[in-house]
C-alpha positions as CSV (number, residue, x, y, z in Angstrom):
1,X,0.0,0.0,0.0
2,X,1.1,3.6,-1.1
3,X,1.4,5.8,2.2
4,X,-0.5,8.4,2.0
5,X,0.6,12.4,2.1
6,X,-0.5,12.6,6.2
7,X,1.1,9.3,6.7
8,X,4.7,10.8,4.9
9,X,4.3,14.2,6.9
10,X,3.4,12.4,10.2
11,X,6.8,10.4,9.8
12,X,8.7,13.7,8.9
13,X,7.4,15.1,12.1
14,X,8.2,12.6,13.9
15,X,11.9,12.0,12.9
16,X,12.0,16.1,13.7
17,X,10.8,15.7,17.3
18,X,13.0,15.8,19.6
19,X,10.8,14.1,22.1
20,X,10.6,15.3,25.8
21,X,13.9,17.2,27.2
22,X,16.1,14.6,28.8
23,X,16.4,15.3,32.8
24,X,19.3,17.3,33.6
25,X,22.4,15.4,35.6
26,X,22.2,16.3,39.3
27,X,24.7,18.3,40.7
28,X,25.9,19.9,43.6
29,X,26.7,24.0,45.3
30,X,28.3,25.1,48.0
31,X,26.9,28.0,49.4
32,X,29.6,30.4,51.8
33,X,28.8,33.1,54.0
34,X,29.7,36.2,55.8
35,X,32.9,35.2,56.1
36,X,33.3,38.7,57.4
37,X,37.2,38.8,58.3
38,X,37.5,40.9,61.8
39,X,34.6,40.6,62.8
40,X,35.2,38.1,66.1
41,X,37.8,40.9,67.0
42,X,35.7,43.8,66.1
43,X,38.4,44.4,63.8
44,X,41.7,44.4,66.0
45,X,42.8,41.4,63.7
46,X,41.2,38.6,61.6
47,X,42.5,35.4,63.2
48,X,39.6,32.9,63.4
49,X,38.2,34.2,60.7
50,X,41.2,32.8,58.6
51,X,41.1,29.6,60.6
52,X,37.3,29.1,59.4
53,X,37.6,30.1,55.7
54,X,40.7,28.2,55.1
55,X,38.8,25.2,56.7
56,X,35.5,26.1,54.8
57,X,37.7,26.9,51.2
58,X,39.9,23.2,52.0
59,X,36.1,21.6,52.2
60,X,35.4,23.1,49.0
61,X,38.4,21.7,47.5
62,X,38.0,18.0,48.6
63,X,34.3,17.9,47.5
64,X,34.9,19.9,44.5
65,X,31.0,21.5,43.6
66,X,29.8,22.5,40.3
67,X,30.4,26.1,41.7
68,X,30.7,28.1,45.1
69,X,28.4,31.0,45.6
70,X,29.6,33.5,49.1
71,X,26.6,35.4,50.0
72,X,28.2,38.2,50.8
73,X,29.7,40.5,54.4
74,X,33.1,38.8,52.7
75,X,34.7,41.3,55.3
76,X,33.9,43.4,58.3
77,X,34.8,47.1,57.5
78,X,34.4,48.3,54.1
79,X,37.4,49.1,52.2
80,X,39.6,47.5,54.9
81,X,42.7,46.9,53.0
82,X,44.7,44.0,54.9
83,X,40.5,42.2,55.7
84,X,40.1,42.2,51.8
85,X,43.1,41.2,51.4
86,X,43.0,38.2,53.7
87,X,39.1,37.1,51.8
88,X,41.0,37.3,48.3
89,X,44.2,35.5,48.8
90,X,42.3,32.4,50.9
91,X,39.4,32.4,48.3
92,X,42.5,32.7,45.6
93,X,43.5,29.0,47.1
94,X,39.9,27.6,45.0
95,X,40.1,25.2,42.9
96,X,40.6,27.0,39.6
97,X,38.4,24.6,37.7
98,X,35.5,25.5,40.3
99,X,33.3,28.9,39.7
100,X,33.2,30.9,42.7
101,X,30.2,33.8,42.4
102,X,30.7,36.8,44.7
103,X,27.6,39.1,46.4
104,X,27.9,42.0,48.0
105,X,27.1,42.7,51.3
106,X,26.3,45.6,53.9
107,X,29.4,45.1,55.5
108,X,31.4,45.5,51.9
109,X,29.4,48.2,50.9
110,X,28.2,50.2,54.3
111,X,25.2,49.6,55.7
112,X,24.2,52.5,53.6
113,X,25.9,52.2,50.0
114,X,27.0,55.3,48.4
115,X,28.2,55.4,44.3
116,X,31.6,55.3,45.9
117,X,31.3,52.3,47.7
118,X,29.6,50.8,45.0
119,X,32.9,51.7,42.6
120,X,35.2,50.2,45.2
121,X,33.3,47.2,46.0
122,X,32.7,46.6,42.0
123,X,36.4,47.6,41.4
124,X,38.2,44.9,43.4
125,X,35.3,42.1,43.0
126,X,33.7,43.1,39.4
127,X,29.9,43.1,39.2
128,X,27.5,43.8,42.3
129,X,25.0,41.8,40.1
130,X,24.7,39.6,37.6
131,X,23.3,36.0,36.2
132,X,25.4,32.9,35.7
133,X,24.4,29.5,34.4
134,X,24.8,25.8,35.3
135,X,23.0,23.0,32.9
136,X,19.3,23.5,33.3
137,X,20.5,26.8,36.1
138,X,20.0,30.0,36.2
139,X,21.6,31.8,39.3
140,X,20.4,35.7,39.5
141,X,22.6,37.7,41.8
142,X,21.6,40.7,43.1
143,X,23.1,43.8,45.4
144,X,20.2,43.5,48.0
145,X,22.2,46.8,49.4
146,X,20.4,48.7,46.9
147,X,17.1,47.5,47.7
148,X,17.3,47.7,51.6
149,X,18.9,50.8,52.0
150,X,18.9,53.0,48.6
151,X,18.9,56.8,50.1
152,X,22.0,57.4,48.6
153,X,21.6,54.5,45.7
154,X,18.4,55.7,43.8
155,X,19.7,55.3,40.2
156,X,21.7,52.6,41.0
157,X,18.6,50.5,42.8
158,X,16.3,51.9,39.4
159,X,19.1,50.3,37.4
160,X,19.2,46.7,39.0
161,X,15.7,46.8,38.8
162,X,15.5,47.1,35.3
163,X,18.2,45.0,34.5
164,X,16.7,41.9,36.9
165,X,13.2,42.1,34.9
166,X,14.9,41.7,31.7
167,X,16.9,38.8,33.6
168,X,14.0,37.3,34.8
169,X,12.4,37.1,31.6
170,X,15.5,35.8,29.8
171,X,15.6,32.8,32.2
172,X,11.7,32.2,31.9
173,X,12.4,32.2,27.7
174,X,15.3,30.0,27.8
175,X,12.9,27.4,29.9
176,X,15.6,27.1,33.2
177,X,14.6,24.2,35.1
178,X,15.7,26.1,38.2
179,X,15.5,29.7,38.6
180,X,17.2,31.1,41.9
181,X,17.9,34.0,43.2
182,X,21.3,34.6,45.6
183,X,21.7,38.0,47.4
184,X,22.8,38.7,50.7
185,X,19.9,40.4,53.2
186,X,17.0,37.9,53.3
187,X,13.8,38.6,52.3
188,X,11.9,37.3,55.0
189,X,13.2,34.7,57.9
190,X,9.5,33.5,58.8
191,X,6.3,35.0,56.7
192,X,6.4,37.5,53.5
193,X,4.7,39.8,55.4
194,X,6.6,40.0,58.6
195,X,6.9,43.3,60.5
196,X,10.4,45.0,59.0
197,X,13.5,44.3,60.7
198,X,17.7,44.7,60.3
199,X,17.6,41.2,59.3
200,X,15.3,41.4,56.4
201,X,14.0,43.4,53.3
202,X,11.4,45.9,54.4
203,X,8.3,44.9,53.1
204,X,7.8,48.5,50.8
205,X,10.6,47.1,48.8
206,X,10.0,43.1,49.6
207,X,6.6,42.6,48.6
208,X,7.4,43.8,45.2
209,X,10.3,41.4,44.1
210,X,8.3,38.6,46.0
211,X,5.6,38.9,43.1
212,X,8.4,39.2,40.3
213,X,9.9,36.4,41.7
214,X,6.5,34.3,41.9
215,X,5.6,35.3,38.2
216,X,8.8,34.3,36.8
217,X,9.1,30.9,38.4
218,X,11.6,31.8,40.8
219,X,12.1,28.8,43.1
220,X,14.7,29.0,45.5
221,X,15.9,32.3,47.5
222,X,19.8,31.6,49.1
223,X,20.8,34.4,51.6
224,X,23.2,34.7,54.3
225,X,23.4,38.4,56.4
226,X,21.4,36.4,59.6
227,X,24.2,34.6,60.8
228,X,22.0,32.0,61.7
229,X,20.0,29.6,59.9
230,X,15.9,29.8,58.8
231,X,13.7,28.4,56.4
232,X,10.4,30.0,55.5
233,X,8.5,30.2,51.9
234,X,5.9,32.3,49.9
235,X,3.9,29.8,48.3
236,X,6.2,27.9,46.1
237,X,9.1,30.0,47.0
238,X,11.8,28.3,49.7
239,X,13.6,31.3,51.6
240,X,16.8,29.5,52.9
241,X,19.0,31.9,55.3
242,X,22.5,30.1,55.8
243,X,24.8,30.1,59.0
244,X,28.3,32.1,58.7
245,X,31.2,30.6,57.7
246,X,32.6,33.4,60.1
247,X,31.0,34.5,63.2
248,X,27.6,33.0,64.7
249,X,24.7,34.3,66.3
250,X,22.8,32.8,69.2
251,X,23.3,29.3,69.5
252,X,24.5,28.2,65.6
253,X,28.0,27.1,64.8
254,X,30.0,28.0,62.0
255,X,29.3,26.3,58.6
256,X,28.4,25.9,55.2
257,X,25.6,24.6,53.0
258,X,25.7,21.6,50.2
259,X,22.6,22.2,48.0
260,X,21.8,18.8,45.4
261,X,20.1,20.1,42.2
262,X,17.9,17.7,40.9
263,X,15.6,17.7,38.0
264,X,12.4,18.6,39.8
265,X,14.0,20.1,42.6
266,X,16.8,21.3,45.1
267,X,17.7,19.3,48.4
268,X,19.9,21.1,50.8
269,X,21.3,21.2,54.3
270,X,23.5,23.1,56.6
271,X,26.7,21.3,57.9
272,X,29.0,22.7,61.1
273,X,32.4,22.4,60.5
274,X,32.0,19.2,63.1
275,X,29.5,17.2,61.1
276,X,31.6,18.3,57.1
277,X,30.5,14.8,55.0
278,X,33.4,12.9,53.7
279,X,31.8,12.9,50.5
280,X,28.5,14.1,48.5
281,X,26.7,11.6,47.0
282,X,24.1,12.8,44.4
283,X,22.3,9.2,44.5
284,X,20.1,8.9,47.7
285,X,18.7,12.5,48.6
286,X,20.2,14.5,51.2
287,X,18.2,14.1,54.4
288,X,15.3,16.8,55.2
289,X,17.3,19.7,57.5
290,X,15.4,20.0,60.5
291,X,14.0,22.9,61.7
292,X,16.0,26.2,61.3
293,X,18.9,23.8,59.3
């Protein structure tokens, strides 16, 4: 029997489809934070600090992650010479083959930014934010400086803003199986709405990129700035606030977190420097952090 004209172009289109997208590989991040060199001291010198980071940078090493991202407060006093100094030489001992993704914090920028500490920060680290890509990743960091504390920022917050919309969209198009979102203030440590706070967004601002984030598929929010650890969400939205490699707050211990990306979604926990895994195995998933991990 002849085929028939739909039979021939049903074959064509089939031999063109390229069937459903094959799941991504898992992989794994390490996510540092506020390292924040004199801070233990209150700046007279930068001791344990270096003790931690060179312990949290020889962990990154041995496990060897896809990439690292430091959530910011990389030192104590902005524009501290021999404190930056200290940060880029340890982080300079990285595994070449291994990104590692900068974000600014207060403590690098003052707790109010000005264009000037902007232009230092930006000269000695590069950008204050930017997007960078994993297979099936798209990673959006932002200066969440600007946002919490732009009197003397206006432009510069109008500016991010722009530019994050058109990043936002970008990763949307491309189809990202994972959007997140790295920045250093959190959002929010326990509801959207919460009352404002030095440890999070004020909600004038907050509310706002919440929605953005919701309408573009944002899944995952990493933030440090707490020095202590909280999970909280907005709808789909996880809000994960990591412990310090550096100094801690309340009763938390120094650390790091290990974040699996999987196709349908991102397992994570927060590890003391006592309880560091020998290895990180992408098979079995991590185990659920408990409460505040």
């Amino acid at each position: 029997m002849k085929p028939t004209i739909a039979g021939l172009w049903f074959g064509i289109l089939l031999l063109a489809w390229p069937g459903p997208a094959a799941a991504a590989e898992p992989f794994f991040f390490i996510q540092l934070t506020d390292p924040q060199f004199g801070m233990f001291t209150d700046n007279t010198n930068f001791v344990q600090e270096t003790a931690n980071f060179e312990f949290a940078v020889a962990t990154v090493n041995r496990l060897h992650p896809a990439f690292v991202v430091i959530t910011g407060d990389l030192v104590n006093k902005a524009g501290d010479a021999a404190q930056i100094a200290e940060y880029r030489r340890i982080v300079g001992t990285i595994d070449r083959s291994i990104p590692v993704y900068d974000v600014a914090g207060n403590h690098d920028l003052e707790n109010v930014p000005t264009p000037q500490s902007l232009a230092a920060y930006t000269n000695l680290f590069g950008a204050d934010y930017y997007t960078f890509r994993h297979p099936g990743f798209v990673g959006i960091v932002l200066n969440t400086c600007l946002i919490h504390s732009p009197q003397k920022t206006a432009d510069q917050l109008a500016a991010q803003e722009r530019w994050l919309k058109a990043a936002l969209e970008q990763a949307r198009a491309e189809g990202a199986r994972h959007i997140v979102v790295f920045q250093h203030h959190p959002w929010f440590l326990n509801t959207p709405d919460e009352p404002d706070q030095y440890f999070n967004i004020p909600r004038e601002r907050r509310l706002k990129y919440l929605a953005w984030f919701r309408e573009s598929r944002v899944g995952y929010l990493f933030s440090g700035h707490y020095h202590r650890n909280a999970l909280a969400h907005d709808g789909e939205i996880e809000a994960i606030t990591t412990g310090p490699v550096g100094k801690p707050l309340g009763n938390e211990k120094s650390g790091l977190r290990i974040a699996i990306v999987r196709d349908d979604r991102i397992e994570h926990r927060y590890y003391d420097f006592g309880e560091l895994p020998n290895r990180v195995s992408l098979q079995p998933p991590l185990s659920r952090p408990s409460a505040g991990k």
